[in-house]
C-alpha positions in Angstrom: 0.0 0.0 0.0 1.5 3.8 -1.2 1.7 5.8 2.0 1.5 9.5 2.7 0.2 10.3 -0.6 -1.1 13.4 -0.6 -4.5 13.8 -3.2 -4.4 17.1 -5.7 -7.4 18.1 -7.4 -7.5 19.5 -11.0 -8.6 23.0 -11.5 -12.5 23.2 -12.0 -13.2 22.8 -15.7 -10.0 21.6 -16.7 -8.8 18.4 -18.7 -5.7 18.6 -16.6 -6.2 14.8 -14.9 -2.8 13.6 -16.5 -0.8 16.4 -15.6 -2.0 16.5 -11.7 -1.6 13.2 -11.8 2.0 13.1 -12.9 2.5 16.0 -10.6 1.1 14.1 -7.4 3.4 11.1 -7.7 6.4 13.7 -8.6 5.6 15.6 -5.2 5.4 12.3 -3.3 8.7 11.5 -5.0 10.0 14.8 -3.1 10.3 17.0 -6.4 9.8 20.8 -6.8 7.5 21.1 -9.4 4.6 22.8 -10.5 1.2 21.8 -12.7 2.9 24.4 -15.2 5.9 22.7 -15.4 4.3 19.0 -15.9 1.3 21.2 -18.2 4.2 22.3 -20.6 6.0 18.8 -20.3 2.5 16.7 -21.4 2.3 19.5 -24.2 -1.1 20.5 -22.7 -3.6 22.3 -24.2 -6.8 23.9 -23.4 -8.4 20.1 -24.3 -6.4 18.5 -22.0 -3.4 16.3 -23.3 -2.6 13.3 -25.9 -1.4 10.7 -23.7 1.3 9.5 -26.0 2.4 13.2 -26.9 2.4 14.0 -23.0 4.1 10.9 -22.4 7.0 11.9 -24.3 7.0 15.3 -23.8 7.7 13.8 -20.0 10.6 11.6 -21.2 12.1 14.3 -22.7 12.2 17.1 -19.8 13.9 13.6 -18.0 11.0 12.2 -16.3 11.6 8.4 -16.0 8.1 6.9 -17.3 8.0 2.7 -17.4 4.8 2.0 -19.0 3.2 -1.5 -18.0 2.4 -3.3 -20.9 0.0 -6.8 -20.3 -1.7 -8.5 -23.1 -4.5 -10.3 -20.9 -6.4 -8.5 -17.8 -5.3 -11.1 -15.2 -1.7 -10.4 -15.6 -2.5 -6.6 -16.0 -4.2 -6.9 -12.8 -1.0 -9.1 -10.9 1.7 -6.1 -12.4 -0.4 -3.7 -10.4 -0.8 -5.5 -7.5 2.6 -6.4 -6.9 4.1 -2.3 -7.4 0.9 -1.0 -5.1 1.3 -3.7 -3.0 5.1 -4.3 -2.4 5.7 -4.4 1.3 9.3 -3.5 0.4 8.9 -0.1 -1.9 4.9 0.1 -3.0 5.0 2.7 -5.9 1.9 4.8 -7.0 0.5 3.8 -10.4 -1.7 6.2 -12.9 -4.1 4.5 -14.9 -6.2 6.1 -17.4 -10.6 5.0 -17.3 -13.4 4.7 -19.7 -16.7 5.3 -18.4 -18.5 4.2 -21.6 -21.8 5.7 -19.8 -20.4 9.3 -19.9 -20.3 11.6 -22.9 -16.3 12.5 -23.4 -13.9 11.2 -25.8 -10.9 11.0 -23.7 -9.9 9.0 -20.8 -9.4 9.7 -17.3 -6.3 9.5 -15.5 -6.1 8.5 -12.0 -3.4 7.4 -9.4 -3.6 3.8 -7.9 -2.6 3.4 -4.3 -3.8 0.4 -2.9 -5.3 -3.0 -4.0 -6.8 -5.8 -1.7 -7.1 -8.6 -3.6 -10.4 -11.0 -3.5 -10.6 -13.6 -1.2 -13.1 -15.5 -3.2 -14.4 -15.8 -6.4 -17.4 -13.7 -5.8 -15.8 -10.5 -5.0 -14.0 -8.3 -7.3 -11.6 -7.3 -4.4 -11.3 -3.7 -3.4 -9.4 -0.6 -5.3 -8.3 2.5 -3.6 -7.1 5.6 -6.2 -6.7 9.5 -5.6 -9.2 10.5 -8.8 -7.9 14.4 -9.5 -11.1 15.5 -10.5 -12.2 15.2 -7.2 -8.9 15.3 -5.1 -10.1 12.6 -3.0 -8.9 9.1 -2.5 -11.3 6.7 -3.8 -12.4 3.3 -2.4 -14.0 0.9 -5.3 -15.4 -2.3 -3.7 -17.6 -2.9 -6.7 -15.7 -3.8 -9.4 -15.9 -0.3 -11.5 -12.4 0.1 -11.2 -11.5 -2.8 -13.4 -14.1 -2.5 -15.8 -13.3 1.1 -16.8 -9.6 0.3 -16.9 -10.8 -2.8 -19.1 -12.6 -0.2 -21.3 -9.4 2.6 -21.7 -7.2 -0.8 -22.7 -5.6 -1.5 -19.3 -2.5 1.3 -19.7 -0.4 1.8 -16.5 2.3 3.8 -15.9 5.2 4.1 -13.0 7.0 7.3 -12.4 10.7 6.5 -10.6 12.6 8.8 -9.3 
C-alpha cells in the first residue's frame, strides 16, 4: 500500500487529470515542481493532453516513465498488485478509465494506491485511487475500477525517481 500520498485536485473545468496526476506522484517522490511545469512537459492544451504526446514530452524534460504493458487482464491486474502492494517499496501507479456511460472522448487518469485482492471468487476485491477531478482518495469495492480500466485498454504507468 502507497503511504503518505497526498491527493491534488485538478482546477475546475479543466482536462488537466494527466498532468496533476503526474504531478502528485512527482511531489510524493520529493520533487519541486509545478502543474505548469508538468502542463508544458505533457504539451497541454486547453483540451487536456494526448497521452502518448504528454508521455514523451515527459521523457524528454527527463522524467523516468516505465509503462506497463500486459496483453490479458489477469496479468494486467498481478503487475499492479505487486508495485501497489510491495511491502518492500509500493509505488503509486496512474491509470487512465473509460466510463462508456459518460459523454467524453478521452480517458481519465487516476493514481492507484492500494489494491486488496479477492478472497473468493465472488468478489471483485477492493481498489483505492486519488481521482484528480475530485482530489479525494477513492475506495472501489464494486468492481468499477477494473471495468473502466478494461474499457481505456488496461494502460499503466510508474513514475521512478
Amino acid at each position: 500500500m502507497v503511504s503518505h500520498f497526498l491527493p491534488l485536485r485538478q482546477p475546475l473545468g479543466s482536462n488537466r487529470c494527466f498532468p496533476t496526476t503526474v504531478l502528485a506522484i512527482l511531489l510524493w517522490h520529493g520533487e519541486t515542481v509545478t502543474l505548469e511545469d508538468v502542463s508544458e512537459w505533457c504539451l497541454e492544451d486547453q483540451d487536456g493532453c494526448v497521452l502518448d504526446l504528454a508521455l514523451d514530452g515527459l521523457r524528454e524534460a527527463g522524467i523516468d516513465i516505465e509503462e506497463l504493458i500486459a496483453h490479458e487482464e489477469e496479468e494486467a491486474r498481478s503487475q499492479l498488485q505487486s508495485i501497489v502492494g510491495s511491502e518492500e517499496e509500493a509505488q503509486p501507479v496512474i491509470v487512465t478509465l473509460k466510463n462508456p456511460f459518460l459523454p467524453v472522448t478521452g480517458d481519465h487518469a487516476v493514481v492507484v494506491l492500494h489494491i486488496e485482492m479477492p478472497e473468493n471468487e465472488e468478489s471483485t476485491g477492493v481498489v483505492e485511487y486519488m481521482d484528480p477531478l475530485t482530489g479525494e482518495i477513492v475506495r472501489d469495492e464494486k468492481g468499477r475500477f477494473w471495468q473502466y480500466w478494461g474499457y481505456a485498454g488496461l494502460r499503466a504507468f510508474v513514475i521512478h525517481p
